[in-house]
PASEKE-575616 format. One record per residue: x, y, z of N, C-alpha, C in turn. Coordinates in pm, 1 decimal, padded with zeros to 6 digits. Example, Ala and Ser with C-alpha at 12.3 -4.5 7.8 and 13.67 -1.06 7.14 Angstrom:
BEGIN
ATOM       nX       nY       nZ      caX      caY      caZ       cX       cY       cZ
ATOM  01319.0 -00569.0  00780.0  01230.0 -00450.0  00780.0  01320.0 -00330.0  00780.0
ATOM  01285.0 -00225.0  00708.0  01367.0 -00106.0  00714.0  01290.0  00003.0  00787.0
END
This chain:
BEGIN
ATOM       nX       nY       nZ      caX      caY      caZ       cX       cY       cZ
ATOM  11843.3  15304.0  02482.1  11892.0  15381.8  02596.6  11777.2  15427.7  02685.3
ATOM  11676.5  15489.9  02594.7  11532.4  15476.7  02690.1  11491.9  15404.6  02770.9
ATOM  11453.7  15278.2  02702.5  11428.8  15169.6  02731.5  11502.2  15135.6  02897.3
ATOM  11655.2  15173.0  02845.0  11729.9  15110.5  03041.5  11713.8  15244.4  03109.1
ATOM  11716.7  15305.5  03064.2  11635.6  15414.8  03161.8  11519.7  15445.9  03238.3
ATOM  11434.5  15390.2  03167.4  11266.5  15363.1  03227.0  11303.3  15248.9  03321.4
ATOM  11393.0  15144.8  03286.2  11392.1  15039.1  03341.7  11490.6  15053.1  03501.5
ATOM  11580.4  15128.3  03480.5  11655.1  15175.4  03597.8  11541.1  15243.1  03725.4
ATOM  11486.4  15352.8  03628.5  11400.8  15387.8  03748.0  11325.9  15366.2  03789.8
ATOM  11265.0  15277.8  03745.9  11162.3  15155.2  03755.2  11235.8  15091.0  03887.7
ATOM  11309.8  15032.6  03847.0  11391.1  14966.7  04006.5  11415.2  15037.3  04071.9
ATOM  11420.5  15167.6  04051.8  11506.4  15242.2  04177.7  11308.2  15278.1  04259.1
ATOM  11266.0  15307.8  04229.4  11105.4  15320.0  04223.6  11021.7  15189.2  04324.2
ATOM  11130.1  15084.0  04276.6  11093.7  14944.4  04374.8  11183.0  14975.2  04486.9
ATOM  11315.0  14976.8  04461.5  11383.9  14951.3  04542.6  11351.4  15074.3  04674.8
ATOM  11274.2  15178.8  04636.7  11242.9  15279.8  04753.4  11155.9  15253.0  04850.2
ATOM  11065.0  15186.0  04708.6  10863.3  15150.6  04805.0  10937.1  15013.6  04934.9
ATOM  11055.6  14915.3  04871.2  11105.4  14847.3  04958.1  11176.6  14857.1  05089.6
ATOM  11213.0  14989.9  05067.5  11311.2  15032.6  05174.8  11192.7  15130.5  05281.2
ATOM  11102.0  15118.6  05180.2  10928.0  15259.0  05304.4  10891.7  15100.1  05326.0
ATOM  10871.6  15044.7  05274.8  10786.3  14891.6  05328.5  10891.0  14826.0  05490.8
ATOM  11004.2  14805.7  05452.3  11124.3  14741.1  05525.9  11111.6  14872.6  05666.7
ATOM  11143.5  14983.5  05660.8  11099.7  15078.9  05777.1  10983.9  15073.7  05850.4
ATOM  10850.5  15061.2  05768.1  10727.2  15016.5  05800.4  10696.6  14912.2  05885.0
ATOM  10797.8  14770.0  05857.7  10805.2  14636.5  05913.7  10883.5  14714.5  06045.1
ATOM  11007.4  14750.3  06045.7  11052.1  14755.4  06150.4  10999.4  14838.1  06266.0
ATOM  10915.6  14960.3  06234.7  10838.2  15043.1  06308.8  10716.8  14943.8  06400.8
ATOM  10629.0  14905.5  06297.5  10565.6  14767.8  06362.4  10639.9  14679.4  06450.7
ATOM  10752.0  14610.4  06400.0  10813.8  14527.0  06537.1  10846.1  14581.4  06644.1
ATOM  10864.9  14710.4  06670.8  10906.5  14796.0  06756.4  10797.7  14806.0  06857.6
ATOM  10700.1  14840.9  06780.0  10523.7  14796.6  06850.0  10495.1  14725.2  06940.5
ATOM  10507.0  14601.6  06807.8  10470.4  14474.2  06871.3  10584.2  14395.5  07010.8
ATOM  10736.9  14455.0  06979.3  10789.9  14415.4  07085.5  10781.0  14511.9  07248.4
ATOM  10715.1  14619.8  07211.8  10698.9  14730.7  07312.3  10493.8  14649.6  07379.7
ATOM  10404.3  14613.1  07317.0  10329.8  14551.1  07355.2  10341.2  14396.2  07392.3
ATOM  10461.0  14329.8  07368.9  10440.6  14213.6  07425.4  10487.5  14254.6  07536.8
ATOM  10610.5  14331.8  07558.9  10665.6  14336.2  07677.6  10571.8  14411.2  07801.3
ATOM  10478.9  14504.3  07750.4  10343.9  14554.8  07818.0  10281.7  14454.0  07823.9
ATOM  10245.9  14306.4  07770.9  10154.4  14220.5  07787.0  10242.9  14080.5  07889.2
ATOM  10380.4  14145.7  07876.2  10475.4  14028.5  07975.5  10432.0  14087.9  08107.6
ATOM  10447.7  14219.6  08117.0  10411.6  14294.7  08274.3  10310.4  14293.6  08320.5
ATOM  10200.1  14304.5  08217.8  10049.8  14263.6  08263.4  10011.4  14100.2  08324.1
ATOM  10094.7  14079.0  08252.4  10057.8  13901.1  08295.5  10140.7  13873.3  08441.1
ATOM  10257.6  13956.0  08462.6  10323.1  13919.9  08584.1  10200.7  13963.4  08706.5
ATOM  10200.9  14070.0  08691.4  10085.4  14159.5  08776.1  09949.5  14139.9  08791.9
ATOM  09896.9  14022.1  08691.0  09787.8  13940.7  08728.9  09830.6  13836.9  08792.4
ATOM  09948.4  13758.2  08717.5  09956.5  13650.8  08862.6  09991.1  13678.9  08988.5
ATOM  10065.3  13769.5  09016.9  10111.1  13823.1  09126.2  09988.1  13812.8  09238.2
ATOM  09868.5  13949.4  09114.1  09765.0  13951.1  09241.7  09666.7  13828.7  09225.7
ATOM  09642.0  13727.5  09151.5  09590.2  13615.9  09167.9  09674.7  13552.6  09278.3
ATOM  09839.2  13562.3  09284.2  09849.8  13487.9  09382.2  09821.1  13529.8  09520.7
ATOM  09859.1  13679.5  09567.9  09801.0  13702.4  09667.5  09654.0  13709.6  09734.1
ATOM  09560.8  13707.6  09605.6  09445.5  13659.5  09654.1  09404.8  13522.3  09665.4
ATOM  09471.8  13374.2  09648.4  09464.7  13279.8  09674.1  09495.7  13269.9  09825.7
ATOM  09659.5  13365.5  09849.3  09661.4  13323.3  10022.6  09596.7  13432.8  10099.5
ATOM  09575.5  13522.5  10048.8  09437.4  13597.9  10104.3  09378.7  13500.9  10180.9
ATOM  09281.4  13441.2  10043.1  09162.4  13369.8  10073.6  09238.5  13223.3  10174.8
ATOM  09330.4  13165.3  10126.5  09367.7  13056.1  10179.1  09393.9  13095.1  10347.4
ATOM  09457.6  13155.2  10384.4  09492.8  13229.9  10540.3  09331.7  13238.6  10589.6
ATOM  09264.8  13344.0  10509.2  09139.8  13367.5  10577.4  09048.5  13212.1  10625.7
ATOM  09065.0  13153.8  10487.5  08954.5  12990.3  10549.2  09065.5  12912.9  10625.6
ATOM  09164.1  12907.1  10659.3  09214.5  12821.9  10725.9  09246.7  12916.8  10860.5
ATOM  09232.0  12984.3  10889.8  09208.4  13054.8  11027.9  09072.4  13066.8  11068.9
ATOM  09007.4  13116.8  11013.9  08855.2  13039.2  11037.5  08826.3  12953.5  11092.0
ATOM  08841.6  12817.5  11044.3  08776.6  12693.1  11006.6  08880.1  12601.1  11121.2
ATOM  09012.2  12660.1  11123.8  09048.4  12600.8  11267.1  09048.1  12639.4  11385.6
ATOM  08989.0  12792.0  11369.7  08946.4  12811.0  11489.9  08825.1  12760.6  11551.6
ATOM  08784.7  12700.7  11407.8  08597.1  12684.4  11501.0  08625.1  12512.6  11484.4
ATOM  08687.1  12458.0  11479.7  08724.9  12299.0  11512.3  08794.8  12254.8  11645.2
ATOM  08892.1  12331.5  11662.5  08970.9  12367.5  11751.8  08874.9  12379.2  11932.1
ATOM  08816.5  12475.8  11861.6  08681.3  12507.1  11981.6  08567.2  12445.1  12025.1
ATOM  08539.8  12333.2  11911.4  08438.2  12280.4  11928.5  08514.4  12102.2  12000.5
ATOM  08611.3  12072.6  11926.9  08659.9  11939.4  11940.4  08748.0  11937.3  12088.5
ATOM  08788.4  12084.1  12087.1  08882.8  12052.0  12175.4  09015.1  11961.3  12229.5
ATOM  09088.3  11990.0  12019.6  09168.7  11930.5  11993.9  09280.6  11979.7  11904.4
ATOM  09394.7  11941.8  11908.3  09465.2  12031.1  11861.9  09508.9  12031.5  11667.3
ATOM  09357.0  12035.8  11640.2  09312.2  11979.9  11479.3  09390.6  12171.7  11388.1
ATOM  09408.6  12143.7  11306.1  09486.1  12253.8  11192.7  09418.3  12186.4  11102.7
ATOM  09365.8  12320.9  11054.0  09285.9  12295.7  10889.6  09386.9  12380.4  10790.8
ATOM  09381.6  12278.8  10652.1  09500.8  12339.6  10593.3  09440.3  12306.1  10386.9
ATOM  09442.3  12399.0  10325.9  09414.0  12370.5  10179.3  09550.0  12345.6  10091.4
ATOM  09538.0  12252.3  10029.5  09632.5  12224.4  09968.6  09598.7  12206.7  09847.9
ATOM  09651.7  12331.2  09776.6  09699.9  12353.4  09587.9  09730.0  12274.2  09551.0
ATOM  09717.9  12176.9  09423.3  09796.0  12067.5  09346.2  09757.6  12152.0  09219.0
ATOM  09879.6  12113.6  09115.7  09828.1  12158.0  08939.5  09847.2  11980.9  08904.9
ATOM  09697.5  11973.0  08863.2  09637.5  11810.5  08809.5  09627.2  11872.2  08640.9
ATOM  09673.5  11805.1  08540.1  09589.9  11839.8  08403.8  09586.9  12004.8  08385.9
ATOM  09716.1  12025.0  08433.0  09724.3  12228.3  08363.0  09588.9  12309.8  08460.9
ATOM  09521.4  12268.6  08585.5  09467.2  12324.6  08661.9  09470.8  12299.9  08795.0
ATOM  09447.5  12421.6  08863.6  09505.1  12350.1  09002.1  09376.8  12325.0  09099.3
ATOM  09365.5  12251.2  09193.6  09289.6  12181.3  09269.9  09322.8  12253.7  09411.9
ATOM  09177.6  12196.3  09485.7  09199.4  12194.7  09633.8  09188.3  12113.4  09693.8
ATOM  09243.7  12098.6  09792.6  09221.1  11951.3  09870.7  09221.9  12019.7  10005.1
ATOM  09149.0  12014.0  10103.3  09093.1  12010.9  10279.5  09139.8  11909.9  10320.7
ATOM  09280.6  11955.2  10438.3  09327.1  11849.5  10530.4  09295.3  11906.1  10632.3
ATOM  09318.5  11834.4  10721.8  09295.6  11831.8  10914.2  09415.2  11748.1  10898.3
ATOM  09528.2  11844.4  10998.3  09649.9  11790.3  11049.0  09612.3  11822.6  11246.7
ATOM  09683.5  11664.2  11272.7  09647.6  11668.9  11417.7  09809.6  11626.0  11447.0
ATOM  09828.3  11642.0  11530.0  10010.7  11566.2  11580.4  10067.6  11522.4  11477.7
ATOM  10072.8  11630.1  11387.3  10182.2  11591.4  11278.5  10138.9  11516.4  11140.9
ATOM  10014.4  11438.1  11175.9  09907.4  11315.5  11085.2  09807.2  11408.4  10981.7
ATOM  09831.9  11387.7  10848.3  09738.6  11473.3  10771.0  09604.3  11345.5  10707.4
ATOM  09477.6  11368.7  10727.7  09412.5  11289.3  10712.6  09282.3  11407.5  10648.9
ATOM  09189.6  11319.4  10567.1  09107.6  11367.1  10527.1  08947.5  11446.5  10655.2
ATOM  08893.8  11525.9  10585.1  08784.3  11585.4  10671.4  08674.3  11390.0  10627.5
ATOM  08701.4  11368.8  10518.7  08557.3  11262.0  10493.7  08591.1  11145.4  10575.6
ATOM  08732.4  11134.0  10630.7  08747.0  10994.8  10707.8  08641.5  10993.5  10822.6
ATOM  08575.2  11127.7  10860.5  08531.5  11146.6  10969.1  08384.5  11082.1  10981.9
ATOM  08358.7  10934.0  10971.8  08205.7  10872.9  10944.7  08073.6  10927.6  11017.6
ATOM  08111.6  11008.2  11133.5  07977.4  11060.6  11213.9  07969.7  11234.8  11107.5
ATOM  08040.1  11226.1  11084.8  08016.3  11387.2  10991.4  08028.4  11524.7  11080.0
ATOM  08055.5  11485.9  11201.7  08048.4  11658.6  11328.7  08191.4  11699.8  11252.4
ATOM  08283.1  11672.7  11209.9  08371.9  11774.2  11169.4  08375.5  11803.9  11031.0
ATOM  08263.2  11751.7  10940.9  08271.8  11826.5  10831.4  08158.7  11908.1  10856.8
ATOM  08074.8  11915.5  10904.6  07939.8  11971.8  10941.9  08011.5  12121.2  11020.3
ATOM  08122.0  12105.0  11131.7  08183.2  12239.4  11134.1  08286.6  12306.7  11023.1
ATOM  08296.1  12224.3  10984.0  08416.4  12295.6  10864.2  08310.5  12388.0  10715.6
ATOM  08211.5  12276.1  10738.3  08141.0  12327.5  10565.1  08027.4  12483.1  10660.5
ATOM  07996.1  12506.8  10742.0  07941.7  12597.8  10843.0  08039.3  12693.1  10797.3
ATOM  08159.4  12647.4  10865.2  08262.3  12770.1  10844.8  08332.5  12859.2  10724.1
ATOM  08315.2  12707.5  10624.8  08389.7  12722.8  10513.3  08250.3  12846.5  10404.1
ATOM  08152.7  12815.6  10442.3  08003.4  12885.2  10392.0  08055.0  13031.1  10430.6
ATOM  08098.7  13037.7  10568.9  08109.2  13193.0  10655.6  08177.8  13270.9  10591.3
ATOM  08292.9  13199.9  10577.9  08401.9  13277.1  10539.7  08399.1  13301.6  10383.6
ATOM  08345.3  13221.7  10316.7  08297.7  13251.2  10178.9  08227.7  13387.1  10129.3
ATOM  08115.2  13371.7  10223.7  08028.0  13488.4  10222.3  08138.2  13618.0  10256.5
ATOM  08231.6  13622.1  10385.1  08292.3  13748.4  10435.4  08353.3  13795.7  10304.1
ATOM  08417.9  13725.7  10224.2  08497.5  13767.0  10129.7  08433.3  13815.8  10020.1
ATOM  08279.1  13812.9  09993.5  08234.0  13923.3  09896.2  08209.0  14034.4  09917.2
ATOM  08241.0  14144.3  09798.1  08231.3  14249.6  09828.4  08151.3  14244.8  09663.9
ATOM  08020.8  14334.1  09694.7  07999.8  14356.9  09843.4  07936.2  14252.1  09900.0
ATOM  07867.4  14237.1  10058.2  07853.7  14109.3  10105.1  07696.0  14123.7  10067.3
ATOM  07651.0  13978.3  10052.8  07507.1  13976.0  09988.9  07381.4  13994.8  10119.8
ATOM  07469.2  13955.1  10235.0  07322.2  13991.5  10328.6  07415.9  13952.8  10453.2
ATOM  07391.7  13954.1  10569.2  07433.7  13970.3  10704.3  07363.4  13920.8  10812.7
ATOM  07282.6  13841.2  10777.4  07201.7  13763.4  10786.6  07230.5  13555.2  10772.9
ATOM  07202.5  13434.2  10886.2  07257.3  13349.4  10862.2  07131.6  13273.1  10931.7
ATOM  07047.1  13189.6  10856.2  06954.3  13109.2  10890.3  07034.6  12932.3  10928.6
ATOM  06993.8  12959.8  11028.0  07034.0  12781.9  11017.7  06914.4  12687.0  11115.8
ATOM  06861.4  12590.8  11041.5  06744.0  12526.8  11059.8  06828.5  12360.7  11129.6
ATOM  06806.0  12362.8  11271.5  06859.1  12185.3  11329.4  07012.9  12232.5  11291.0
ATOM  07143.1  12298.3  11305.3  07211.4  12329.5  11278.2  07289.2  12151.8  11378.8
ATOM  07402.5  12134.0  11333.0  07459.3  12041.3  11396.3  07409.6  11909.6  11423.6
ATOM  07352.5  11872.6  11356.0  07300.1  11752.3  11406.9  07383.0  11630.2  11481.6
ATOM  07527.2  11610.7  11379.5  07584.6  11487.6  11389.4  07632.3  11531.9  11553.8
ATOM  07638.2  11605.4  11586.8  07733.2  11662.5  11748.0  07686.5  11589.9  11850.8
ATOM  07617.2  11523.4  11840.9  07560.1  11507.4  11987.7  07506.1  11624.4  12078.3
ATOM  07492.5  11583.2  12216.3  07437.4  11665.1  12308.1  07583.0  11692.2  12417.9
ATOM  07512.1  11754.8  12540.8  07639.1  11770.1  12632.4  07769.5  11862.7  12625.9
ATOM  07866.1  11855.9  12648.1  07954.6  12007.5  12654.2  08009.2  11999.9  12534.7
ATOM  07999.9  11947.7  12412.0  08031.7  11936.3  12285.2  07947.2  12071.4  12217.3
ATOM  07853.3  12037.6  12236.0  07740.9  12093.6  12230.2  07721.3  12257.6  12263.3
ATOM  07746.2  12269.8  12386.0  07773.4  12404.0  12438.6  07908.3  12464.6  12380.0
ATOM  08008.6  12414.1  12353.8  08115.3  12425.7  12248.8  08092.3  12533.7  12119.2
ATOM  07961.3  12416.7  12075.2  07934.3  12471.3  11936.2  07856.2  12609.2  11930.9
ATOM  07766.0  12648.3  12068.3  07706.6  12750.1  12084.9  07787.6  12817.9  12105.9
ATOM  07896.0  12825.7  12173.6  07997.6  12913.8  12215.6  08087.6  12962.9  12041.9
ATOM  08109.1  12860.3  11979.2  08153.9  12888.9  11871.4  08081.7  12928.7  11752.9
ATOM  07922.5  12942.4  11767.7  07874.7  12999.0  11660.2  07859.1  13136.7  11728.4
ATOM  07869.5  13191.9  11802.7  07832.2  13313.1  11844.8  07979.1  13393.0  11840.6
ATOM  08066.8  13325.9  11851.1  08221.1  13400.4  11868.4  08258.2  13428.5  11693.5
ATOM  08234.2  13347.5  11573.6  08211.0  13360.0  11442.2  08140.2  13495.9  11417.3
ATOM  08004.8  13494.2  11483.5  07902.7  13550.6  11410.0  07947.8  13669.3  11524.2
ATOM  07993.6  13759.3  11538.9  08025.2  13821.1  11664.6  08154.4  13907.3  11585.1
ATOM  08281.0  13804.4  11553.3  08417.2  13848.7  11483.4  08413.0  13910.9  11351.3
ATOM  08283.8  13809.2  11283.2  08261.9  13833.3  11115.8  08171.8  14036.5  11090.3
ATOM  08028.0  13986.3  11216.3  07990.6  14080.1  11231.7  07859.6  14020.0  11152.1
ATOM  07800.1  13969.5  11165.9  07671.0  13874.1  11080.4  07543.1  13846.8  11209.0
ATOM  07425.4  13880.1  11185.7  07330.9  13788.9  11273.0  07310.0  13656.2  11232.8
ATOM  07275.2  13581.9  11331.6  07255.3  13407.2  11305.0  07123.7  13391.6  11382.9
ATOM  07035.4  13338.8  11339.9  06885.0  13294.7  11331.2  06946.9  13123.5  11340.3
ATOM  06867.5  13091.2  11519.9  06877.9  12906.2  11488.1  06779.4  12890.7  11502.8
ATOM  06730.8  12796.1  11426.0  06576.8  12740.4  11440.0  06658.8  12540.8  11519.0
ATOM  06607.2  12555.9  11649.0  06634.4  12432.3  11723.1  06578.3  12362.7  11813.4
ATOM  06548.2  12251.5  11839.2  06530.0  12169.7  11970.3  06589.7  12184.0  12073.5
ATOM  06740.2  12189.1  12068.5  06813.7  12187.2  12176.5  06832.2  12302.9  12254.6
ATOM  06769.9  12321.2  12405.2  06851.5  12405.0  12478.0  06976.6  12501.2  12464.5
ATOM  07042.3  12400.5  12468.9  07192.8  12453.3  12472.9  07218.1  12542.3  12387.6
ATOM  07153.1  12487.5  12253.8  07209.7  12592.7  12148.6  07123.2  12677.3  12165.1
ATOM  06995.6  12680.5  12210.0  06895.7  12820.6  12247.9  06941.2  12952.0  12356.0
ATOM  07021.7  12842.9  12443.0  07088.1  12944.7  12558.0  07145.5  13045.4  12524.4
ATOM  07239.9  13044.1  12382.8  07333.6  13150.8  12335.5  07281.1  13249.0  12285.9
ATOM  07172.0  13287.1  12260.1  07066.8  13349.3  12146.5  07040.3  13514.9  12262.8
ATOM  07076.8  13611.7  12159.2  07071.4  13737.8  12248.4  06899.1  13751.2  12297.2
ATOM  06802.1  13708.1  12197.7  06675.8  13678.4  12253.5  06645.4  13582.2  12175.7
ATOM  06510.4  13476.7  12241.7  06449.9  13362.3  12175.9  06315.6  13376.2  12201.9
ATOM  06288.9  13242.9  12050.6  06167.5  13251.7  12070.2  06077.5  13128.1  12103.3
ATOM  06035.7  13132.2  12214.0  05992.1  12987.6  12226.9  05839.7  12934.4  12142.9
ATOM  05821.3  12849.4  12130.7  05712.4  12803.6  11983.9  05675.8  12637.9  12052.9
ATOM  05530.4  12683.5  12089.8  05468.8  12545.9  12158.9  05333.8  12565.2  12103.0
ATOM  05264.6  12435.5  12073.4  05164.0  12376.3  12044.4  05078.0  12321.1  12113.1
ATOM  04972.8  12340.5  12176.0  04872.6  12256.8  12248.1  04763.2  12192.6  12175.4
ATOM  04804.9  12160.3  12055.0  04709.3  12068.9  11963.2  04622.0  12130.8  11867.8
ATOM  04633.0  12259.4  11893.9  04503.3  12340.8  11823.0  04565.2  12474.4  11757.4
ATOM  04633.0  12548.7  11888.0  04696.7  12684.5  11871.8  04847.7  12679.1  11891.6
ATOM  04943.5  12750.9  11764.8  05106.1  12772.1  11845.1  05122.1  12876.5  11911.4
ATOM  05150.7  12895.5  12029.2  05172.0  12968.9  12112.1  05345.9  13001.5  12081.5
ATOM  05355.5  13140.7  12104.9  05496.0  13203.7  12085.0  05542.6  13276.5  12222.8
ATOM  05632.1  13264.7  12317.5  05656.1  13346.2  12397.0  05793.5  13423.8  12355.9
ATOM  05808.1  13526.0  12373.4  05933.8  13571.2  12332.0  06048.6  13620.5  12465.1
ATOM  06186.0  13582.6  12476.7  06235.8  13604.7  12588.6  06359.1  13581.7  12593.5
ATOM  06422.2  13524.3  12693.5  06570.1  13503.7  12706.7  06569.7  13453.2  12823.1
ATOM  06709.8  13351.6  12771.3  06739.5  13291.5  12871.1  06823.9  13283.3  13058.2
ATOM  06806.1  13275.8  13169.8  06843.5  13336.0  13228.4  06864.1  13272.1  13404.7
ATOM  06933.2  13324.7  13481.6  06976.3  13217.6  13573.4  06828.8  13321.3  13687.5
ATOM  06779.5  13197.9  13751.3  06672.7  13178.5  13866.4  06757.9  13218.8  13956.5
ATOM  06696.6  13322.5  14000.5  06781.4  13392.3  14176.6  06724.7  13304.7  14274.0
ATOM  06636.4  13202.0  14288.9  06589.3  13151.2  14407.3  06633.2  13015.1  14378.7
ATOM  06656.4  12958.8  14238.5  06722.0  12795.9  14226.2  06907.3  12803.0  14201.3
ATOM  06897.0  12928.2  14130.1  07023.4  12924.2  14018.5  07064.8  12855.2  13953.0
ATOM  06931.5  12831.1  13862.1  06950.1  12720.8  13765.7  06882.1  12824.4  13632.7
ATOM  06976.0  12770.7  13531.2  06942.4  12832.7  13429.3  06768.3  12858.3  13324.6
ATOM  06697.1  12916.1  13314.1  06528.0  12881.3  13255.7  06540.6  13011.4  13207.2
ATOM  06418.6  12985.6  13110.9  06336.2  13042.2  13015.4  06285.0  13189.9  13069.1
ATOM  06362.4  13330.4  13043.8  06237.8  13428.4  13121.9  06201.6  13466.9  12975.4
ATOM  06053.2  13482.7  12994.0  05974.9  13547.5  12866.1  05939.1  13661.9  12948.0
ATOM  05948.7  13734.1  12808.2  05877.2  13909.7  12804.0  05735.0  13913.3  12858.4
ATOM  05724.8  13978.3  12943.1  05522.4  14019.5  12951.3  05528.3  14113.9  12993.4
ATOM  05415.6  14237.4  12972.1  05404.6  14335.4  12953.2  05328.4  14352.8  13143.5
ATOM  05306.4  14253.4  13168.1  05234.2  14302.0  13297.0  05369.3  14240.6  13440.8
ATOM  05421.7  14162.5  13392.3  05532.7  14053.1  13530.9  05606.9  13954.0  13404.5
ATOM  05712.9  13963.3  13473.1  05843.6  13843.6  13407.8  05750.1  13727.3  13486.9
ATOM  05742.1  13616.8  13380.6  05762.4  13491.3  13445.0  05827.9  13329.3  13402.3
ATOM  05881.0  13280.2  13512.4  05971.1  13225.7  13476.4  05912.1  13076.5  13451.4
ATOM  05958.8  13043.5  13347.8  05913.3  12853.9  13294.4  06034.3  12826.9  13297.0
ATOM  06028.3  12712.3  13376.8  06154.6  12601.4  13420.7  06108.3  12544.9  13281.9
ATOM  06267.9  12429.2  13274.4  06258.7  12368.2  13139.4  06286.9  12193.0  13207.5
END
């Protein structure tokens, strides 16, 4: 009679620690279903703002980048990024849509419209850090593939309207006129074989030709070098 007595409460002894264990489990699932559902909301609310910072960023470079194509080509070119998910990640792809026709920036074999797009696409890169790393924009022979002529003056007009909107100085180191003309001051840099001579000045229209030249700074008389 002992014996089923020890043995009764023996089970009843299990059957309790089972029923604190079984409460225990369910307290935990309660947890764990109260943190997934905190980890379902967290995850909505990261993609959410991942997605709005994709068209953030996507709006920002494609308003950019067709404005300064647009201005320079003088054509009615739309720059546009296009998302694909390749292999569980998603991609970008850079179109130029013109009358409806979506074609690549690389079809372009002289390179003047990727040469404005990757300019722009650099700009707008930079605007979007915070904080921004410098405000400051060196560009050495900037444009090459462009040619000369009102293309040209285009591009001066459009690096200064960028660097102007963004709020950035731009430093050109150039040959060309045209793109020197835009420059709030310049510096002209000549060599007579021995010594570089620097005049510093701006560019400016001749009251007696009215033709556009070179006035440099001097401390004693402006004088003017035709070009």
């Amino acid at each position: 009679m002992n014996k089923l007595k020890d043995r009764y409460n023996s089970l009843l002894g299990k059957i309790e620690l089972l029923k604190s264990q079984k409460e225990s489990k369910k307290q935990n699932l309660r947890s764990l279903k109260i943190e997934y559902e905190d980890l379902s909301k967290a995850r909505f609310v990261i993609s959410e703002v991942a997605k709005l910072t994709q068209e953030r960023f996507q709006k920002r470079v494609e308003s950019l980048v067709t404005m300064a194509i647009k201005s320079v080509f003088n054509r009615d070119f739309e720059f546009k990024l296009i998302f694909e998910k390749k292999r569980n990640k998603f991609e970008c792809r850079p179109v130029l849509i013109e009358n409806g026709e979506e074609f690549s920036p690389e079809d372009d074999r002289g390179g003047a419209v990727i040469d404005i797009i990757s300019f722009a696409f650099r700009v707008v890169l930079w605007s979007l850090e915070k904080p921004r790393s410098r405000n400051v924009f060196i560009l050495d022979e900037p444009m090459k593939n462009l040619g000369k002529g009102e293309m040209l003056n285009r591009v001066g007009k459009m690096l200064k309207e960028i660097s102007h909107r963004l709020g950035f100085q731009l430093i050109l180191i150039t040959h060309e006129t045209q793109l020197a003309e835009i420059a709030d001051r310049t510096f002209a840099v000549s060599y007579d074989g021995e010594i570089s001579n620097v005049q510093v000045g701006r560019f400016g229209i001749d009251r007696r030709t009215g033709k556009k030249v070179f006035i440099a700074e001097n401390k004693s008389k402006r004088k003017l070098l035709r070009r």
